[in-house]
VEXFIKOL-718702 format. One record per residue (C-alpha): residue number from 1; residue in three letters; x, y, z. Coordinates in steps of 0.1 Angstrom, whole numbers, plus 5000, padded with zeros to 4 digits. Example, Ala and Ser with C-alpha at 12.3 -4.5 7.8 and 13.67 -1.06 7.14 Angstrom:
2
<node n="1" res="ALA" px="5123" py="4955" pz="5078"/>
<node n="2" res="SER" px="5137" py="4989" pz="5071"/>
// end
This chain:
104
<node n="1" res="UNK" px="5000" py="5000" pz="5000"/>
<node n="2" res="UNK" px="5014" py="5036" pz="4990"/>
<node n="3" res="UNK" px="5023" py="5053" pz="5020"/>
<node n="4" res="UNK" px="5008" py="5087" pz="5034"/>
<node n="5" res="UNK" px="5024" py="5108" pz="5058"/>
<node n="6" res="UNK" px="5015" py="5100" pz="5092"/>
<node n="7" res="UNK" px="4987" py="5119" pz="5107"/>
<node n="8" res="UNK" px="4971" py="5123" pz="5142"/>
<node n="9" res="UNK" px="4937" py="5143" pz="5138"/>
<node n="10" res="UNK" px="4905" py="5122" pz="5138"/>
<node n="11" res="UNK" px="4874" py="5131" pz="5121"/>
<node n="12" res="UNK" px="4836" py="5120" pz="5128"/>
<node n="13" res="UNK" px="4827" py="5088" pz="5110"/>
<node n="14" res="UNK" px="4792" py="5102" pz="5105"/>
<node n="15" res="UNK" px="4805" py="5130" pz="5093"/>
<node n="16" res="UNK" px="4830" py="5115" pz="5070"/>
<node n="17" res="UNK" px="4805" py="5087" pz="5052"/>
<node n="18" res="UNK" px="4780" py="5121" pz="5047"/>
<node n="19" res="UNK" px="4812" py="5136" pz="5027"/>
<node n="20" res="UNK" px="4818" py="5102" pz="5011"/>
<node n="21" res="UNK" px="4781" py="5096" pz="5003"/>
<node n="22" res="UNK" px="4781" py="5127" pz="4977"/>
<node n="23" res="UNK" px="4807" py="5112" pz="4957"/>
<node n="24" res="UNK" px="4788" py="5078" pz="4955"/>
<node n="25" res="UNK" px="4777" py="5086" pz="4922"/>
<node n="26" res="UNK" px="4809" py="5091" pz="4910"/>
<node n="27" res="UNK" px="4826" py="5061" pz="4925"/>
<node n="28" res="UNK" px="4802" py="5036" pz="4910"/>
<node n="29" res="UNK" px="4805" py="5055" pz="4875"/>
<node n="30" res="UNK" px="4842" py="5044" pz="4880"/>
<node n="31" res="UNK" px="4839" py="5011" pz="4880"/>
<node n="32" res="UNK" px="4810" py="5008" pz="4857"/>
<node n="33" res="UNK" px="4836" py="5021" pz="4828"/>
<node n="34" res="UNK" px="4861" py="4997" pz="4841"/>
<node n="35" res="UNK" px="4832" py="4970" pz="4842"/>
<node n="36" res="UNK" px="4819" py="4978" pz="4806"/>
<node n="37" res="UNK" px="4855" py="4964" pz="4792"/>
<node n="38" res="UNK" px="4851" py="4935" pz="4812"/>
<node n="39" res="UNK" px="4821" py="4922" pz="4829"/>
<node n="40" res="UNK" px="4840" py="4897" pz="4846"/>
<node n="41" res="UNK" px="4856" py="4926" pz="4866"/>
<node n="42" res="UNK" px="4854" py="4924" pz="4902"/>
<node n="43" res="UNK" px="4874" py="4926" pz="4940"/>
<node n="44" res="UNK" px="4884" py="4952" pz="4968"/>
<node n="45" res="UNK" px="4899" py="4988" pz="4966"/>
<node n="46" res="UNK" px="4910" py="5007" pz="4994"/>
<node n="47" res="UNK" px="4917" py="5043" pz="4992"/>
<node n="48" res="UNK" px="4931" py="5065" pz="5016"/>
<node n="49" res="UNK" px="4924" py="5101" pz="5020"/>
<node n="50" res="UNK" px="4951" py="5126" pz="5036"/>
<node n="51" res="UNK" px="4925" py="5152" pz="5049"/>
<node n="52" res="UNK" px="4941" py="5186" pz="5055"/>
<node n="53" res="UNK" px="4935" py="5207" pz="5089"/>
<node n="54" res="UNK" px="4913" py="5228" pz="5068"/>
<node n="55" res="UNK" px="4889" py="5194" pz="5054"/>
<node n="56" res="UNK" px="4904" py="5198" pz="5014"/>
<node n="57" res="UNK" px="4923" py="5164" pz="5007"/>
<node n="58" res="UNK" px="4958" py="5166" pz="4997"/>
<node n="59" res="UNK" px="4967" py="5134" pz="4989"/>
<node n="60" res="UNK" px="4956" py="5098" pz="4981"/>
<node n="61" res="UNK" px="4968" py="5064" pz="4984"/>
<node n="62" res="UNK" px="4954" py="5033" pz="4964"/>
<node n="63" res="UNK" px="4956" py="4999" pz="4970"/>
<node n="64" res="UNK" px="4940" py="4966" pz="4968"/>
<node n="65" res="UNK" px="4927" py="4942" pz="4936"/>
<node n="66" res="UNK" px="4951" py="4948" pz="4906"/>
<node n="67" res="UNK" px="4925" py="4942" pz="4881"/>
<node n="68" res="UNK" px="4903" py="4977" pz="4893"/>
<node n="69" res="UNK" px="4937" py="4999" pz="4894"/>
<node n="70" res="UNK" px="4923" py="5016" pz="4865"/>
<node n="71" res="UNK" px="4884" py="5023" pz="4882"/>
<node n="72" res="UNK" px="4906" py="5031" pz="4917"/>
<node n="73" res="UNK" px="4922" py="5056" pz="4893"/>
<node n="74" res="UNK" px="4890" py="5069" pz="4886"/>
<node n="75" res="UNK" px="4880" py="5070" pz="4922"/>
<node n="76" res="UNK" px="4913" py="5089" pz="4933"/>
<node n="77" res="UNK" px="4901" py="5113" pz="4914"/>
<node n="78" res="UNK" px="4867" py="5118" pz="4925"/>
<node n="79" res="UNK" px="4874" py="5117" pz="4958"/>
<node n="80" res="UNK" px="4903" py="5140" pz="4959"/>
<node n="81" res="UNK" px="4876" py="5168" pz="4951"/>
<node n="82" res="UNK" px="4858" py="5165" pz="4988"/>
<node n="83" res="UNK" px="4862" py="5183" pz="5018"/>
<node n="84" res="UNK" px="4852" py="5168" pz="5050"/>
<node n="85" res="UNK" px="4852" py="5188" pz="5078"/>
<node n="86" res="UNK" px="4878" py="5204" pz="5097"/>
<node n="87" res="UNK" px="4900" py="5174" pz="5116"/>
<node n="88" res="UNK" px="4904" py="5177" pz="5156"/>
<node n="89" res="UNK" px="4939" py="5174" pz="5164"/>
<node n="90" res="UNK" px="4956" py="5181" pz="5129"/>
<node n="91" res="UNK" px="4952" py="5162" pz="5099"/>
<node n="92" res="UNK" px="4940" py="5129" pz="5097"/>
<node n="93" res="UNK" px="4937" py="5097" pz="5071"/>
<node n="94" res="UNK" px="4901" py="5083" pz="5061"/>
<node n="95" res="UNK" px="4904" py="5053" pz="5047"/>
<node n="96" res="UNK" px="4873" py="5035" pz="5026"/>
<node n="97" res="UNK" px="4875" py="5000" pz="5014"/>
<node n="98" res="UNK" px="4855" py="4995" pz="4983"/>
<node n="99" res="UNK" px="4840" py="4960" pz="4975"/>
<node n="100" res="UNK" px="4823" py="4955" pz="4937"/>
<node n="101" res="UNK" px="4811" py="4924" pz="4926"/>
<node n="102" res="UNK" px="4802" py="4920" pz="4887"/>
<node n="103" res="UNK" px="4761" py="4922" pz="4887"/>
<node n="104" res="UNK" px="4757" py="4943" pz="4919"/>
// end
């Protein structure tokens, strides 16, 4: 897994899957393209999210499933968009696994 610079500020899950949520959309879009050049296509992403003090996201970190590095790609990019809301304690890392199965 790429590595991200260590962080000690936390943020709300609530608050953070609300921020994720609007990005759905997008996220699923991903991997239907990905899906559409192989409808076999399927496994686990995780990405990780280095959220600044001030909530923008400065950096990502992809890893999981070979097969969906292009639609993790995709995902990077979508996410790297959001801001969450401002960290307690100094930045912090959200990390989202992703699961897609072919016909879900």
């Amino acid at each position: 897994m790429p590595v991200l610079p260590a962080t000690h500020g936390r943020i709300e899950p609530r608050a953070a899957q609300q921020v994720l949520a609007t990005r759905a959309t997008e996220v699923r879009r991903c991997y239907e393209q990905a899906l559409a050049r192989d409808a076999t296509l399927q496994g686990e992403l995780t990405v990780r999210l280095r959220v600044e003090p001030d909530g923008r996201v400065s950096q990502t970190a992809l890893s999981g499933d070979d097969a969906l590095r292009g639609a993790g790609r995709c995902m990077e990019q979508a996410l790297r968009g959001l801001v969450f809301p401002a960290p307690t304690g100094g930045a912090a890392t959200v990390t989202v696994p992703y699961v897609f199965r072919a016909g879900e």
